[in-house]
C-alpha positions in Angstrom: -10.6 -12.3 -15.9 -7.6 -14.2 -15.1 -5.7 -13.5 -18.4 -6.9 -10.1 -18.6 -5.5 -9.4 -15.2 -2.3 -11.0 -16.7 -2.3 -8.5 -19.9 -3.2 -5.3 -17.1 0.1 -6.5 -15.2 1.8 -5.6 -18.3 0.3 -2.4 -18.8 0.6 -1.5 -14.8 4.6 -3.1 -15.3 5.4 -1.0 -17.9 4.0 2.3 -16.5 6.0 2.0 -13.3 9.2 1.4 -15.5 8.4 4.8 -16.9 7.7 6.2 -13.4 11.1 4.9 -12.1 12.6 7.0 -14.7 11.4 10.0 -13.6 11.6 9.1 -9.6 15.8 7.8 -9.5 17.2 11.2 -10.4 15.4 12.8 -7.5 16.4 11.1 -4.9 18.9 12.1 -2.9 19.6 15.5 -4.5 18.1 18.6 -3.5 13.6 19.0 -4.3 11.6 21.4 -2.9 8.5 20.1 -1.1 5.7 21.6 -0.4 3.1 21.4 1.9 -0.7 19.9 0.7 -4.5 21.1 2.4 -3.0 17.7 5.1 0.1 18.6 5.5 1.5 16.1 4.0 4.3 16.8 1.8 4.6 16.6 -2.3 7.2 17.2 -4.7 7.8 17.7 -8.6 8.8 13.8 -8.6 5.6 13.0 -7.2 3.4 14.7 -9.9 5.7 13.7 -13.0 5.6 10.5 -12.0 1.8 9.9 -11.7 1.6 12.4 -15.1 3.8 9.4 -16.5 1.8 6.8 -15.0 -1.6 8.4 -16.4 -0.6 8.9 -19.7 0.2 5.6 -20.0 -2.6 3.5 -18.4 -4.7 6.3 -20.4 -3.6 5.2 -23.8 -3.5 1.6 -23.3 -6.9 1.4 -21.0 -9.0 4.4 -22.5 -12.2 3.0 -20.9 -11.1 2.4 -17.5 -11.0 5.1 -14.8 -8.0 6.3 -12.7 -7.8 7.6 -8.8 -4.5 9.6 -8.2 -3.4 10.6 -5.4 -1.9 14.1 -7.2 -4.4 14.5 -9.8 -7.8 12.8 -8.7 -10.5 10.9 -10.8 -11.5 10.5 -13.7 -14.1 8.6 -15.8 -15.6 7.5 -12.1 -18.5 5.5 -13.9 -16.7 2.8 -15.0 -16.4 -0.8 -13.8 -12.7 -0.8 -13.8 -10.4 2.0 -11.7 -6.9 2.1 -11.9 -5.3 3.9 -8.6 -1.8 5.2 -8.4 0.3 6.8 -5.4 3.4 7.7 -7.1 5.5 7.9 -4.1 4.0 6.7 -1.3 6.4 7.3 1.4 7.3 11.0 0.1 8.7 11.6 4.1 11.2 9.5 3.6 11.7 9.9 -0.4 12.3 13.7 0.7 14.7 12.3 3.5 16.9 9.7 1.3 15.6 6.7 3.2 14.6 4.1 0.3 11.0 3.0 2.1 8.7 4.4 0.0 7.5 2.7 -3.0 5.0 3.3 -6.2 1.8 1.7 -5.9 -0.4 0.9 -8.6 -3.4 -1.0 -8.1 -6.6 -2.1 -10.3 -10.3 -2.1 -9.0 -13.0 -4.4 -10.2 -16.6 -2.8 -9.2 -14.6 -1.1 -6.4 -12.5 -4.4 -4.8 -8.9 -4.7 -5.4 -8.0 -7.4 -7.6 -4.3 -6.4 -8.7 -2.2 -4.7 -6.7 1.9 -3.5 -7.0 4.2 -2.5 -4.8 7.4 -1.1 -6.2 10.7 -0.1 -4.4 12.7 1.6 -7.3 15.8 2.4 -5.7 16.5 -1.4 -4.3 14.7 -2.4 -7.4 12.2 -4.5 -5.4 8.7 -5.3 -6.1 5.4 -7.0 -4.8 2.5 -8.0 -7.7 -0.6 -9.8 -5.8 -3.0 -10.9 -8.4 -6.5 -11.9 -6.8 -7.2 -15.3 -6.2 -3.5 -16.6 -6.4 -0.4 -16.6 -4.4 1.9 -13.0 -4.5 5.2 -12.3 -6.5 8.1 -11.0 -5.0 11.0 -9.9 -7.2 14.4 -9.2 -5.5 18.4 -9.3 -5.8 18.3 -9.6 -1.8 16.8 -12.4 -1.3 12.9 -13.3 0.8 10.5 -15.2 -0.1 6.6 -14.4 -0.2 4.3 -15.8 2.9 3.2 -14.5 6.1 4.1 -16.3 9.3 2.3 -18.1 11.6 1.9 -15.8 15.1 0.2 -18.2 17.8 0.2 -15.2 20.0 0.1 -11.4 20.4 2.9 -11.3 23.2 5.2 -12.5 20.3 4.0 -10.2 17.3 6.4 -7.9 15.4 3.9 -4.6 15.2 4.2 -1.7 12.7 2.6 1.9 11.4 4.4 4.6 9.7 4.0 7.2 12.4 2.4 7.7 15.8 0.4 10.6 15.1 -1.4 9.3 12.6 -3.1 7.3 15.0 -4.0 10.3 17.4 -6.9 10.7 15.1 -8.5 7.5 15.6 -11.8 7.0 17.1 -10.4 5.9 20.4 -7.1 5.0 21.9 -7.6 1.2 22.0 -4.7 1.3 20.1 -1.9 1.6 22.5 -3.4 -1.3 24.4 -2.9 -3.3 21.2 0.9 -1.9 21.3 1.4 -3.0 24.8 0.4 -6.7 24.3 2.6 -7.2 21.4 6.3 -8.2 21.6 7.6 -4.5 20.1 6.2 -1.7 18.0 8.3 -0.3 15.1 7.5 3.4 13.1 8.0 4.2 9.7 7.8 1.9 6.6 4.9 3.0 4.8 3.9 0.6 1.7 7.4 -1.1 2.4 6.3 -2.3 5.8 3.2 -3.7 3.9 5.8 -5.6 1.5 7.5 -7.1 4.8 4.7 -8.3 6.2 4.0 -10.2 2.9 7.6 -12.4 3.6 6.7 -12.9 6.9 8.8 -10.5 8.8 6.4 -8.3 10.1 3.1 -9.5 11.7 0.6 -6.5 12.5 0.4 -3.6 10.8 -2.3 -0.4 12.4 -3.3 2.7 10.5 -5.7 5.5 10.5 -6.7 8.4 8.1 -5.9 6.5 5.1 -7.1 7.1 1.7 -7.9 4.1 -1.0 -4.4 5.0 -3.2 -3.1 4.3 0.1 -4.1 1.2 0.6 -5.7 -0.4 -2.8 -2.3 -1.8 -4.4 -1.3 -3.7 -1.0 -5.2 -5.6 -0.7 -4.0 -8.5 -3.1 -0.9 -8.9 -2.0 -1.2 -9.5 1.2 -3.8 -11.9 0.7 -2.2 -14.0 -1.8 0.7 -13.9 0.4 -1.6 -15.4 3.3 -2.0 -13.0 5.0 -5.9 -10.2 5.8 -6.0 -6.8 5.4 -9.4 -5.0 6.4 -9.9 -1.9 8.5 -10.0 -2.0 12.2 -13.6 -3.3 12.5 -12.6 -6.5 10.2 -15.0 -4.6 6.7 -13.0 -5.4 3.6 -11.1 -2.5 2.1 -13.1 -1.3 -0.9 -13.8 1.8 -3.1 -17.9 1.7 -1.4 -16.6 1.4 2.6 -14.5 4.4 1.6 -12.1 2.9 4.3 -10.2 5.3 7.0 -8.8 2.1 8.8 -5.8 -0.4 8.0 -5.4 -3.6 10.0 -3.1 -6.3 8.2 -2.3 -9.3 9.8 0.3 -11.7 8.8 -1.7 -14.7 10.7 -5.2 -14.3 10.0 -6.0 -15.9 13.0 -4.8 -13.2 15.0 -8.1 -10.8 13.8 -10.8 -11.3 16.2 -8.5 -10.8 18.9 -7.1 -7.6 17.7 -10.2 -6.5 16.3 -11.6 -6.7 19.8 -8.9 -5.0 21.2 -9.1 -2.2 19.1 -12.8 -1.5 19.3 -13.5 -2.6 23.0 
């Protein structure tokens, strides 16, 4: 598994080079967006880039299936899924803020076990491999590992936007945002990658779908850090997973999973 997880790096690495092709000419020029069945916004970048992405793992991986985010699933049968968001972050790719990122991620029997965050613009990237420490490739310097956090009073908190946690089950959640140090919005994948060098320590979400969160599993565990949904379940393709908690220190989760659901 371990060197064929190593040879579908290559193929996932390539792919998003292609991607980043199609993604840099967009940014910060004029694109029409428009508006999907969620409101959520997508643009011609977003679907050439996954097109480029498909093709690709298509031709090297014919038997393995792929979940888009633009163009759903296909070949759902088999034991290996490859799962792309092309731009995740497409608020602030739409807005010339470089915090989104492309996300490609590979499942095994519906668990994570390679994931990629990648930040074309700043030309930044996360690769989490499971079972073994997290990559982090940079000109600006950081290094890979979550902090220790003894205590919520002193926790860095994140989550992309307020309102997507108005959908929750409950409002626990602002209790959880009182008892840590600060709250911060905005970020998407990127504030996953942040967490992974330590300079972030919670991270809440709600409503998310598995390209959403597939690529970030592995690399935020082999950075030392858990990632499950609110009620501590592992994020996989069978809990079909609405919830993101990722904690920097893993010895933080019973406390804010109790916050959260009690």
């Amino acid at each position: 598994m371990v060197k064929n997880l190593n040879s579908y790096l290559q193929i996932a690495e390539h792919a998003l080079q292609e991607a980043q092709k199609v993604i840099r000419p967009y940014f910060r020029h004029s694109i029409h967006a428009d508006d999907k069945y969620d409101e959520s916004p997508v643009t011609k970048a977003d679907r050439e880039a996954e097109q480029t992405i498909r093709q690709i793992l298509k031709q090297e991986t014919p038997d393995f299936g792929i979940i888009g985010e633009e163009y759903g699933s296909d070949n759902i049968n088999s034991k290996f899924q490859w799962v792309i968001d092309p731009i995740d972050g497409t608020r602030a790719f739409i807005t010339g803020r470089p915090l989104f990122g492309i996300l490609i991620a590979l499942l095994y029997e519906g668990n994570p076990v390679l994931g990629i965050i990648d930040q074309p613009i700043l030309k930044e990237r996360w690769i989490g491999l499971d079972g073994y420490e997290s990559q982090f490739i940079s000109e600006f310097g950081g290094h890979i590992g979550t902090r220790k956090c003894i205590d919520l009073s002193i926790a860095e908190g994140s989550c992309t936007a307020p309102e997507i946690l108005d959908h929750s089950p409950n409002t626990r959640w602002k209790s959880l945002c009182q008892k840590i140090k600060r709250m911060s919005w905005g970020g998407d994948c990127y504030a996953y990658g942040l967490l992974a060098l330590g300079q972030i320590d919670i991270i809440i979400e709600y409503g998310n779908k598995i390209w959403d969160w597939a690529a970030l599993v592995p690399i935020i565990k082999g950075a030392g850090g858990s990632i499950t949904d609110w009620n501590g379940n592992s994020l996989s393709l069978q809990n079909n997973n609405k919830s993101v908690l990722a904690l920097g220190d893993p010895g933080l989760k019973q406390d804010v999973i109790k916050i959260l659901n009690f």
